[in-house]
N, C-alpha and C positions, 0 to 999 in steps of 0.2 A: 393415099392418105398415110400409109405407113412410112412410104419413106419423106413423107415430109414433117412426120411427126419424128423419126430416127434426126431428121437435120435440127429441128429442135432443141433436142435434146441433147445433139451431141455439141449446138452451140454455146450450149446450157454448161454441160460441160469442161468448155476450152474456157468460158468465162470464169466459174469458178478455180480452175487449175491456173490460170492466169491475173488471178483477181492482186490488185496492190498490198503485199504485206506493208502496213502501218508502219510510220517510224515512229521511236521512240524519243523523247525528247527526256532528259532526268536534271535532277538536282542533288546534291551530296556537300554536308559539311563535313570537311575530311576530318575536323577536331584535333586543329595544332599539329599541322602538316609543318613541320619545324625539319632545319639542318641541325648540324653541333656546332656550327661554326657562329661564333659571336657575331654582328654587325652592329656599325659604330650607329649611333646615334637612334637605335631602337629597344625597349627594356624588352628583348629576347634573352636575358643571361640564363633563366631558367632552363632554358632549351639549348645548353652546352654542356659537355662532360663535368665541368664543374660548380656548375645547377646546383640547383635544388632537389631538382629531376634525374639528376647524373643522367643526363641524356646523350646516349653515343651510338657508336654506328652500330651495334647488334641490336638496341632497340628502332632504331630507324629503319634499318632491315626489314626488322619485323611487321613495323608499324607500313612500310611499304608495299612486305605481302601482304597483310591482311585486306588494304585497300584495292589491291588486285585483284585479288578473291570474292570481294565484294562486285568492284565494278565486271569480273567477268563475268561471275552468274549474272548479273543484271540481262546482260549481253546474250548470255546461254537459255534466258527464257524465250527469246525470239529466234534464236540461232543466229543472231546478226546484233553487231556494236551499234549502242542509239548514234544518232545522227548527230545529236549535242547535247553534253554534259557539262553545267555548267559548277562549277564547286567553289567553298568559302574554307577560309582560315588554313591557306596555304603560305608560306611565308616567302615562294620568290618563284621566278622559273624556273629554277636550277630542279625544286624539288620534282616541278610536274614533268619536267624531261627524266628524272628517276625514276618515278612511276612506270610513265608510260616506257620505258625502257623494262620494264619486268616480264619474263617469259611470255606469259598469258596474254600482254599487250600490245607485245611488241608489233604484232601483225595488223595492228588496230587501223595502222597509216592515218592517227590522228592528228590534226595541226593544235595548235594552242594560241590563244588571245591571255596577252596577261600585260597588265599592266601596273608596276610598282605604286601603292596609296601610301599617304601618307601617314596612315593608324600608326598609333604608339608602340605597339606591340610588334608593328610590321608586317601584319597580315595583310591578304589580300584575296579578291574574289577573281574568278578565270574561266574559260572556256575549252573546253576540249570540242571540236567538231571533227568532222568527215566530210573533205574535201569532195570526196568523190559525189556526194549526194547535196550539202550546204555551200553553194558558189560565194566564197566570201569577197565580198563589194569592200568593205571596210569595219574599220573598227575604231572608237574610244572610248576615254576614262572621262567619266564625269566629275566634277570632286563635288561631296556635300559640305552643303551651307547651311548651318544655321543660325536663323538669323538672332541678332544680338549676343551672338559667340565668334564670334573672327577667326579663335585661335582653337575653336574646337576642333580636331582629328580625328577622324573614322574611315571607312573604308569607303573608297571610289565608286561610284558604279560606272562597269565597263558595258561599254555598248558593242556590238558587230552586228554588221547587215548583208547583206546578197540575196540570192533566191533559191527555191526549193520546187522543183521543176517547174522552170522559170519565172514562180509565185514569186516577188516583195516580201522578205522576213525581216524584221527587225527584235533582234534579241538582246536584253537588258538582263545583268544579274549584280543581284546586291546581300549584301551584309548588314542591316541596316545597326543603328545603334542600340547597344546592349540595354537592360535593365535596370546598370547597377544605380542605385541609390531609392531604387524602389520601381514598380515599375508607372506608377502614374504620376510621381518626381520628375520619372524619366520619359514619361510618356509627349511632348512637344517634340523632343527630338524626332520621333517613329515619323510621328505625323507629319513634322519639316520635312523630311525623305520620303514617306509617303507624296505628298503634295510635287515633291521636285521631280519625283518619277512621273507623276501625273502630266506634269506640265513636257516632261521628254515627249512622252508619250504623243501628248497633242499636239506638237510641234511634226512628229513624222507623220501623223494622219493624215495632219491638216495640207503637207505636204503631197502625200498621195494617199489616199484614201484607203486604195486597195492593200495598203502595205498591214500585213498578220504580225501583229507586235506580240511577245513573251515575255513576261519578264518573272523570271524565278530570282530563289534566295532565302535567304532565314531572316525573317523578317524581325525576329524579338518579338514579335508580338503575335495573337494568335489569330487566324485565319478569321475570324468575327469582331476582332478588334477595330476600334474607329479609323484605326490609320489605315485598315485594308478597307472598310466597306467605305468608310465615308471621304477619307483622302484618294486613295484609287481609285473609287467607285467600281468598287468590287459587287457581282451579283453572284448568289450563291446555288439558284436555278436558270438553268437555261432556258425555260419559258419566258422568266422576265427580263431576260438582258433583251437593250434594246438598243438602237444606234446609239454611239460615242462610251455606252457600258464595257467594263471588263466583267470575265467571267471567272469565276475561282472556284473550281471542282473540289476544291477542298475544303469549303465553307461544311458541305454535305457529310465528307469525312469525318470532320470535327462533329459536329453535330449528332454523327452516329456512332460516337465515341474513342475514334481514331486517333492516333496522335504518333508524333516523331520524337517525341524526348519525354524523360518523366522529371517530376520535379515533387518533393514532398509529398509523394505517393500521389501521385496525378501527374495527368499525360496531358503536355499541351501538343500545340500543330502550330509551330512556326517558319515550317519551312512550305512553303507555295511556289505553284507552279499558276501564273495568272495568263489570261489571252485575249485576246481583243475580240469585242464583238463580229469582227467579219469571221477570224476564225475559229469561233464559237458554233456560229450559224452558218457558216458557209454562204452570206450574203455575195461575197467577190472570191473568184473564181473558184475551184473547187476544193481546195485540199481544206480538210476543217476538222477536229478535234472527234474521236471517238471514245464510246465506252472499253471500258476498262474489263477483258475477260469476261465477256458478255453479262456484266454486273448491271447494275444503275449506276452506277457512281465512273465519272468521268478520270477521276484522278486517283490514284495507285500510290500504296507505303510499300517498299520492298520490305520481305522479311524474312529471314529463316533462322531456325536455329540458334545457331553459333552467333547469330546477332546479341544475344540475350545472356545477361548475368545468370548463372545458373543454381546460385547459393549464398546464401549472408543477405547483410543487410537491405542490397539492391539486388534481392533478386527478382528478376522481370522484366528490370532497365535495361535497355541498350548498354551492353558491353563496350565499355569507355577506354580508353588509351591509360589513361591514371585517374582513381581518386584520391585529390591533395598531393602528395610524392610519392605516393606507392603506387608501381607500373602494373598491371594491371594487363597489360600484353593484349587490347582488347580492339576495336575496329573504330567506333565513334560514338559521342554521345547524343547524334542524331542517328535517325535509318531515311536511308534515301527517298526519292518521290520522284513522280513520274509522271508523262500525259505521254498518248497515242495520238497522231494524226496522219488522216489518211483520206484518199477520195472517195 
C-alpha cells in the first residue's frame, strides 16, 4: 500500500514539475514607432529632425530603449519571450529590425511579419513571433475597404498562419480607423473593418474548422463597442460563447474598470486581444486560452510603474512619447495586453 501510494505521488509529482508553462501571446501600440528619415509620399515630416518634433536619433534611441524595457519585462514575468507580439504604429521594417537589435532582445531569435499599408501617415501593424514555438505556414496584408470611399487609407490587416504544436493558428492584427471627426461620425468605418475581419475570419473556419483564429489590435473603439460585440460577434463570458462566437477577455476588463489609455480623465480599452470559439473552449484539440495569474479574468493589461505620468496635468496616464511637441521621453500612450494559452 505504501509503495503504491509513494508511485502516486511521485507521478503526482513528475506531472506537476513537468506541466506546460503557458505561452503568452501580447499586443503593444508602440505610439509612433517613427525613423528621422523623411519618406516621399507619406505626411511623416513631423517625425524628422526638422519636425515639429525635432525628432532625431537621441530621441529614437531613447524611444527604442524604452520599448525594450517594456517588452522585456513583459518577457521577465514568465522568464521566457511570448510566443507573438503582435504591435501598431510602427512606420517600416527598418524600425522593428532596431528594436529587436537592442541588448535585452537581441537573444529573442524573433522573426518579423510586416508589411508596408498604405495609411497617410505610413504606419503600419506587424508581428514579432518565435519560430522555434510558432511554425509559420504563411503570411498576408489584407487592405481595408470602405465601402462608398475608394480612396480612403488606413492600415492593412496583416494576417500569418502555421501551428503551435502542430495545432492550426491563424493570427490577424489590425489598427482599425481612428476617431477623428467624432467617434460616431466615425463610427461606420470600425464597423466596415470590424465586419471585413469577420468575414476573414469565416472564410478560414469554414476552411478548417479546427483552425484557433486571434486577432489582436487597437481597435479605436472600446471592447463593448458595436463593432466588437455586434460586427465580430464578440462574447464577453465564456459560458456563453458558442459555436462560430469570438471571445474577448477584455469585455470583463473593461467592465471592471480596466482600460489601456486615458482620455479626458477616463480610461477606455481599445486594444483586444480576440479568439475563436475552439480556442476559447477548447472544443478542437487541446491547446485553449487560460486565466490570467489565477485571477477570473482571462485577459491581462501589463503595468508597472514607470508606465505612468508621475506629475502635472496627466498624471496617472500612460506615460507618452510627446504631448503636442514636447518630448516627454516616455514609453506609449497605450500599456500592452495580453492572453495565456495552454493545454
Amino acid at each position: 500500500m505504501k509503495k503504491f501510494l509513494f508511485t502516486g505521488l511521485f507521478a503526482a509529482l513528475i506531472a506537476v514539475c513537468f506541466a506546460q508553462k503557458p505561452y503568452k501571446v501580447v499586443f503593444y501600440n508602440f505610439e509612433n514607432l517613427f525613423d528621422t528619415i523623411h519618406d516621399p509620399g507619406v505626411y511623416d515630416e513631423e517625425f524628422t529632425p526638422e519636425g515639429a518634433k525635432q525628432w532625431n536619433t537621441t530621441k529614437y534611441n531613447k524611444k527604442l530603449a524604452n520599448l525594450e524595457r517594456v517588452l522585456f519585462d513583459i518577457a521577465a514575468e514568465d522568464k521566457d519571450f511570448p510566443v507573438v507580439i503582435g504591435a501598431s504604429e510602427i512606420e517600416n521594417r527598418s524600425v522593428l529590425d532596431d528594436l529587436l537589435a537592442q541588448p535585452k532582445l537581441a537573444k529573442s531569435n524573433y522573426r518579423i511579419v510586416h508589411y508596408d499599408s498604405p495609411d497617410a501617415r505610413g504606419v503600419d501593424v506587424a508581428f514579432f513571433y518565435r519560430p522555434d514555438i510558432f511554425k509559420l505556414e504563411g503570411s498576408k496584408a489584407v487592405k481595408f475597404e470602405m465601402p462608398g470611399m475608394p480612396n480612403f487609407r488606413t492600415r492593412d490587416f496583416v494576417t500569418m498562419w502555421g501551428t503551435i504544436e502542430d495545432e492550426p493558428f491563424f493570427f490577424i492584427v489590425v489598427h482599425w480607423p481612428s476617431r477623428l471627426g467624432g467617434k460616431e461620425a466615425s463610427a461606420p468605418k470600425r464597423m466596415a473593418a470590424a465586419e471585413q475581419c469577420r468575414a476573414i475570419i469565416d472564410s478560414v473556419l469554414q476552411a478548417n474548422p479546427a483552425t484557433k483564429v486571434v486577432i489582436m489590435g487597437d481597435l479605436n473603439d472600446d471592447a463593448t463597442d458595436d463593432s466588437v460585440v455586434e460586427g465580430l460577434g464578440a462574447k464577453g463570458k465564456l459560458k456563453e460563447v458558442g459555436a462560430g462566437d469570438m471571445f474577448n477577455p477584455f469585455i470583463g476588463l473593461l467592465k471592471a474598470g480596466y482600460g489601456t489609455l486615458a482620455y479626458q480623465d477616463s480610461w477606455n480599452l481599445f486594444d483586444n486581444i480576440i479568439v475563436s470559439e475552439n480556442l476559447a473552449t477548447g472544443s478542437t484539440g487541446k491547446l485553449k486560452i487560460q486565466p490570467v495569474g489565477g485571477s477570473k479574468f482571462y485577459g491581462g493589461i501589463f503595468k508597472r510603474p514607470y508606465l505612468f505620468q508621475k506629475e502635472g496635468q496627466y498624471k496617472g496616464y500612460p506615460l507618452r512619447t510627446f504631448i503636442g511637441n514636447n518630448f516627454q521621453g516616455g514609453f506609449s500612450d497605450h500599456l500592452p495586453v495580453y492572453i495565456y494559452i495552454a493545454k
